[in-house]
N, C-alpha and C positions, 0 to 999 in steps of 0.2 A: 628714352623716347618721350617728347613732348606729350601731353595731354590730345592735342585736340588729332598727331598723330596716331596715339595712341586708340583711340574712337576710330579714324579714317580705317586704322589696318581691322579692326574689331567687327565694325557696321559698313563697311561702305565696297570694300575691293575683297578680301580674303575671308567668303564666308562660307559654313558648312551647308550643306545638303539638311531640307527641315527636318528636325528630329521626330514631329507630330506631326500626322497627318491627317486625312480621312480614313486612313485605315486602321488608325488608333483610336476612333473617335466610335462610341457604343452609338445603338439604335436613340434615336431624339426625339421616338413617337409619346407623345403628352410634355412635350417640351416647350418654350413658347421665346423665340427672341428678337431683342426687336436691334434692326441696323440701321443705323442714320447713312441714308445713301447707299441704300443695299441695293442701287441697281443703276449704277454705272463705277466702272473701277475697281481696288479695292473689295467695295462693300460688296460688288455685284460677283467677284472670284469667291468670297467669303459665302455668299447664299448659296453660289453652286455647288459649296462642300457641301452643307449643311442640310438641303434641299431634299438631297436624292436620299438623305438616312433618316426620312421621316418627321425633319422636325417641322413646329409652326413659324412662321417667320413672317413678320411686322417689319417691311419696307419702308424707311421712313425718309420724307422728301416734298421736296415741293414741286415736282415736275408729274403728274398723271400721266401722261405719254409714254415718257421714260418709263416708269414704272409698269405701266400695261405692255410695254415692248416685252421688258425682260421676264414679266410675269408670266407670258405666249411662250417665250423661248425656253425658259427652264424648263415650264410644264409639257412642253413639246419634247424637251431631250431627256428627261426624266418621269415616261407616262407611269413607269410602278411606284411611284414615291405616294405614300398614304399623308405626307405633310401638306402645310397651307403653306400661301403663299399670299400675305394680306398689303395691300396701300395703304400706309398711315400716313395723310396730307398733315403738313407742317414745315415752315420756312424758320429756320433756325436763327437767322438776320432778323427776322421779326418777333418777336419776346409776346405779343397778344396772341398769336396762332400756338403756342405751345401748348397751354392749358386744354384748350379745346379736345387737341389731339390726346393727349392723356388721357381724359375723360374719357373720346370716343373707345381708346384702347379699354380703359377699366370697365366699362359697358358690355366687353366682349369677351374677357380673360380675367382669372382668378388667379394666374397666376405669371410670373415673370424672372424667367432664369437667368439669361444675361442681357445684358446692355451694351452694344457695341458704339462708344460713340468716335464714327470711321468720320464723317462728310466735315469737309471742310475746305476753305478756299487758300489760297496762295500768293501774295503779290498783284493783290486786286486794283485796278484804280485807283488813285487816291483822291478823286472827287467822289469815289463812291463810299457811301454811308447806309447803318441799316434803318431801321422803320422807327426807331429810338434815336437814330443820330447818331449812335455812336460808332467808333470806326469798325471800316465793314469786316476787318478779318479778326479783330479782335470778339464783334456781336458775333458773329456765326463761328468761330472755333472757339469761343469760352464763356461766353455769356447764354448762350443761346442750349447748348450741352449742359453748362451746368443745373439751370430752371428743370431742363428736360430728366436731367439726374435726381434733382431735388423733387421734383413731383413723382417722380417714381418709385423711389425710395420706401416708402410703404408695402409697396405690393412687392418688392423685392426681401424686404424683412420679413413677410406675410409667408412668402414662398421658402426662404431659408428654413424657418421652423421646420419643412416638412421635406426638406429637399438636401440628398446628400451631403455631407458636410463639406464645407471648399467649391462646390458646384455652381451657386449663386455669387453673378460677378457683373461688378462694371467697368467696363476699360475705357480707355483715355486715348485720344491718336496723340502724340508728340509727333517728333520727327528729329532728324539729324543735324537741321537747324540751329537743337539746344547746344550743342557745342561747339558752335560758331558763332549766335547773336544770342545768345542768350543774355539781359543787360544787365550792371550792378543789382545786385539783390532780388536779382532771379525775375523782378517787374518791377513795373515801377507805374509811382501810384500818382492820381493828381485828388485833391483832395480829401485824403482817407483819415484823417484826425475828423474831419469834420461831420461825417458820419454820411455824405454824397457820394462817395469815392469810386473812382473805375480805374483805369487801367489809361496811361498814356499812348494817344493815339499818333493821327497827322496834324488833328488838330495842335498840338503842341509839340511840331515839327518831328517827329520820329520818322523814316522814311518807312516806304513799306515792306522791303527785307527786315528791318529791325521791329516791326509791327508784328511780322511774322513770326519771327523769331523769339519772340516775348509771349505770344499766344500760347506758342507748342511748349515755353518753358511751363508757361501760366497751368498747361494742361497735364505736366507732370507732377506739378505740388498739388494741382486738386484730388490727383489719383491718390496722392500720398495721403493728403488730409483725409480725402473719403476714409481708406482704410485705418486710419486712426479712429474717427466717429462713429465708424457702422460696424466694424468689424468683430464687435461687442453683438451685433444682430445677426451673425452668420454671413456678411457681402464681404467679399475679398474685392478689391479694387486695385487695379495695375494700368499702369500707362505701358507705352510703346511705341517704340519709332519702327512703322513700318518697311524700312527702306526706301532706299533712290531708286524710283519707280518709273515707269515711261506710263503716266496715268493721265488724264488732261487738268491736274491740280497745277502744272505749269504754263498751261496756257494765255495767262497773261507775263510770263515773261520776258524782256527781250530777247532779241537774235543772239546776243553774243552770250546771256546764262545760257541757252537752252543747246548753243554747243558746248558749252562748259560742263553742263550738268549731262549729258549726253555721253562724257564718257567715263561717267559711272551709274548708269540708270539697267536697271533689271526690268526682266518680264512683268506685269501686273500680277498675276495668280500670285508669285511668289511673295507679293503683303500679305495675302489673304495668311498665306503658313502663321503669319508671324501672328495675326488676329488671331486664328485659331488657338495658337497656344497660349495667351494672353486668357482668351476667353474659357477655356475648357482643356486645359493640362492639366492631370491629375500633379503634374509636377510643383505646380501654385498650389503651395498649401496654406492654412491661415496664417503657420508661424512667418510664412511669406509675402502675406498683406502688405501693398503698397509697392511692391515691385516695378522693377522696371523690366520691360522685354526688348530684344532689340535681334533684328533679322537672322533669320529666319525663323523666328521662335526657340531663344537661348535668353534664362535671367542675365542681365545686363548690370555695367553700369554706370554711373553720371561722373563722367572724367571731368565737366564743366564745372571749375571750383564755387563759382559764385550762384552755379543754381543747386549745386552741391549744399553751400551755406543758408539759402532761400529754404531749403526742406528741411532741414534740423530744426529743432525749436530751441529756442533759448534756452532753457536747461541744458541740452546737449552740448551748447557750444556753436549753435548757428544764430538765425536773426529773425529766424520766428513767423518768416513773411508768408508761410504757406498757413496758416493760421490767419494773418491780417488776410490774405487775399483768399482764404473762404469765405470769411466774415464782409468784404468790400464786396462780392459778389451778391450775397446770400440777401444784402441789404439793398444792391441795386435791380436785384430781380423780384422782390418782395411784392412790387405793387401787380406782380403779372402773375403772382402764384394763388 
């Protein structure tokens, strides 16, 4: 069986029943975690577990509406849950709003168990750009996550010291993308010798499936790398392709993907399984740092040989680029940290 078959039968048509749920998951009261877009989709199935078993939960987004919706509806179907349920404004597209948000969180919380970084966009216009110019699904699914990663980072080592071991994590959304457009060497760079470097966008013709598909790769080496750097501090970090979901992340795409994708697209709740176990399975242990998960919360893995080779480092026998594409990151988000 081919590769990229091999993924199809694995993630996509033939999968089990989630092995984690909410009803493996202990009380979350003094817990604190924050979900990029914890209130539409996805993030918003993922607060509902999490909600009702006491923990605090840091919404994070740029729409206040949205958020006060879902904030009324939880705390309406869930009045005995002793957790919060907090709005942390922040546009992920925009790199100056992120810092802000941090701070405001750090002002409030001492501490910060997981990181869910769920929001992100899909096949967006290609005249559209974010608040830096750069292309829009590349700033807001990797650029925009990693700042928000990096700034946290602290209070997440802070928390480890005192927080069960394996407990403290950040996760990564990929997707199933990676084994489709995933492109030579896992991303690919325009000026990264010269110390400017991002990530090629529209601007230097990539279309936006292939924009897309280089993000979600982009967000499985950073998971890898986090765990390599941090995991010396107590933070386990794992990516995850949430599944083929019926969520509005395909909303800008045409008539003929959205019958295509349509007849393998699942319920929403059912990502949330796969975040949950990403985020809090006792099953993720350190010696498992860097993991990949893949639906409905099952360790995975990267049949994609070239984003296979983008995550090994040079000693091992790959090409080292999850390493450069920390570092091109780390260096273009610098002036907003």
């Amino acid at each position: 069986m081919g590769n990229v078959a091999s993924a199809f039968w694995d993630q996509t048509y033939f999968i089990e029943k989630p092995r984690f749920t909410e009803k493996d998951l202990g009380d979350q009261t003094g817990k604190v975690h924050i979900i990029t877009g914890g209130y539409t989709g996805i993030g918003l199935e993922l607060t509902r577990l999490l909600y009702p078993l006491n923990a605090t939960i840091y919404i994070a987004g740029r729409s206040p509406s949205k958020a006060a919706t879902a904030i009324s509806t939880l705390q309406a179907a869930f009045p005995s849950s002793t957790g919060k349920l907090v709005f942390l404004q922040l546009d992920l597209s925009d790199l100056t709003t992120i810092k802000p948000a941090v701070e405001t969180f750090l002002g409030k919380e001492t501490r910060l168990d997981t990181l869910t970084n769920n929001a992100g966009v899909m096949v967006c216009p290609p005249e559209w750009t974010s608040a830096q110019g750069y292309d829009m699904q590349t700033a807001t699914n990797v650029y925009g996550p990693f700042l928000l990663t990096l700034l946290l980072g602290p209070i997440l080592a802070r928390t480890a010291r005192v927080a069960e071991t394996g407990t403290v994590r950040v996760t990564w959304a990929g997707s199933f993308a990676v084994e489709l457009l995933t492109p030579e060497g896992g991303v690919q760079f325009v000026n990264a010798q010269e110390g400017e470097g991002r990530l090629k966008g529209v601007k230097e013709g990539v279309n936006g499936e292939a924009c897309y598909g280089q993000s979600k790769a982009a967000n499985v080496m950073l998971g890898v790398e986090a765990g390599r750097r941090w995991g010396g501090e107590g933070i386990l970090s794992v990516s995850f392709n949430p599944g083929n979901l019926a969520s509005e992340l395909d909303r800008h795409l045409g008539w003929f993907q959205i019958l295509l994708v349509k007849t393998m697209r699942h319920p929403v709740y059912l990502g949330a399984y796969t975040e949950l176990f990403a985020g809090w399975s006792p099953e993720i242990t350190p010696e498992k740092n860097g993991s990949y998960i893949i639906p409905w919360g099952r360790l995975g893995l990267i049949y994609n040989r070239k984003l296979a080779a983008a995550i090994k480092p040079v000693s091992d026998g790959g090409n080292g680029n999850s390493k450069k594409l920390w570092e091109v990151c780390e260096n273009l988000v610098r002036p907003f940290a």
